[in-house]
N, C-alpha and C positions, 0 to 999 in steps of 0.2 A: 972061780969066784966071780961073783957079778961086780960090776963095775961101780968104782966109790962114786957118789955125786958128791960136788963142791961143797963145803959148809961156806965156805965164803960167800957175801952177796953179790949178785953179775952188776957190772956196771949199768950208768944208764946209758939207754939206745942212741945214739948223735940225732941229730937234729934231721928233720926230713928236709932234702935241698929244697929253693922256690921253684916254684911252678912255671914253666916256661912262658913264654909271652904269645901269650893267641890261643893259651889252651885255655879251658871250662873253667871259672870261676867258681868259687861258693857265691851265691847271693845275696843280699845284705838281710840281715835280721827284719823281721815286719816293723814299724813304727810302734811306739809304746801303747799300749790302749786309748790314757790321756790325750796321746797328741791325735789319734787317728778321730777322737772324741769333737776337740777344738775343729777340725776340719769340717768337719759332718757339721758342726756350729756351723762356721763361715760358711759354710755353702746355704746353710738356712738364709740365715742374713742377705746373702746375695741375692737367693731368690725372689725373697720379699721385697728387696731393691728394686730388682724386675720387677715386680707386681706395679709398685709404686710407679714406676719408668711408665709403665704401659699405658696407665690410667692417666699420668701426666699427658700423657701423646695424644690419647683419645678426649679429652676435655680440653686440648689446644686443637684437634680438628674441629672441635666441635663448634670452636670459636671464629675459627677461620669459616668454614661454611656462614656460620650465621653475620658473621662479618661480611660474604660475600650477598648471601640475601640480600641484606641491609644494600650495602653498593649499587645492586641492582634494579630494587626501588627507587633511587636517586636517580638514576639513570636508563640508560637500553643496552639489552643484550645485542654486542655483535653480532657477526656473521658464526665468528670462530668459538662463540660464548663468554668470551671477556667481556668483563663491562666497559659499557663507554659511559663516563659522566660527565656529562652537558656537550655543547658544542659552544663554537666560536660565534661573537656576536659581530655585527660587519664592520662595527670598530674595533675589536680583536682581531677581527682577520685582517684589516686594514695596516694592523700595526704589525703581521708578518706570522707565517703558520712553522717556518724552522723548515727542516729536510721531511719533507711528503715521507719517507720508508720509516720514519721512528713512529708512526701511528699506526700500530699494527696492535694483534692484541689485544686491544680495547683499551689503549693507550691514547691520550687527546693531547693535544695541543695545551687547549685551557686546562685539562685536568696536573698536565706536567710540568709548564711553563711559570705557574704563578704562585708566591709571590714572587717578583722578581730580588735579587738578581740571581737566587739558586732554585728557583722550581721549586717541585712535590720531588722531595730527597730520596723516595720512594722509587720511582723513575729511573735512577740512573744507574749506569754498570759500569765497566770498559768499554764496552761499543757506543751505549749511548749515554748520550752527556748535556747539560744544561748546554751547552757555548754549540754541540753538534745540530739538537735537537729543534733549540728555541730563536736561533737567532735568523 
């Protein structure tokens, strides 16, 4: 005779153990459509940002150039191409030209010295300084 199969039903299978550490993971689900959507958004956004950024940068050179034009009708192109504007008159010079190396540049005397007692603010850094430069 062939063999009776169970009427009973089989238990359920135990659990599969965890997966040891440093082996192959599954990798996580893709992002929901919505969020992968919002992204693709911001990244618009940003670009246009840029856009904006860029155009800012090129309409602040453009100022700067023509700021420098201007400058240099006031005055004369150095050696190095900095402007120099104006020079010392023999009563300015009388009353002291500061440290001769802070005139580089296209840097002056008269253009950095006055008004007193802080100069053209424009002028100064850590190295050079009204008290270095002017006195």
């Amino acid at each position: 005779l062939p063999p009776q199969l169970p009427t009973e039903p089989l238990p359920p299978a135990p659990p599969l153990p965890p997966a040891p550490r440093g082996s192959p993971s599954v990798p996580p689900p893709a992002p929901p459509l919505a969020e992968f959507q919002q992204l693709v958004a911001m990244m618009a956004g940003l670009r246009e940002e840029v856009k904006e950024k860029d155009s800012q940068i090129r309409q602040l050179q453009q100022e700067v150039l023509s700021l420098h034009e201007k400058l240099s009708r006031c005055g004369s192109t150095g050696a190095d191409g900095g402007v120099v504007v104006g020079e010392a008159s023999a009563s300015e010079s009388a009353l002291g030209s500061g440290d001769p190396a802070c005139w580089q540049a296209g840097f002056t005397w008269k253009f950095c010295c006055f008004p007193a007692p802080r100069g053209n603010e424009a002028c100064w850094d850590g190295l050079f300084t009204y008290r270095r430069c002017c006195r």
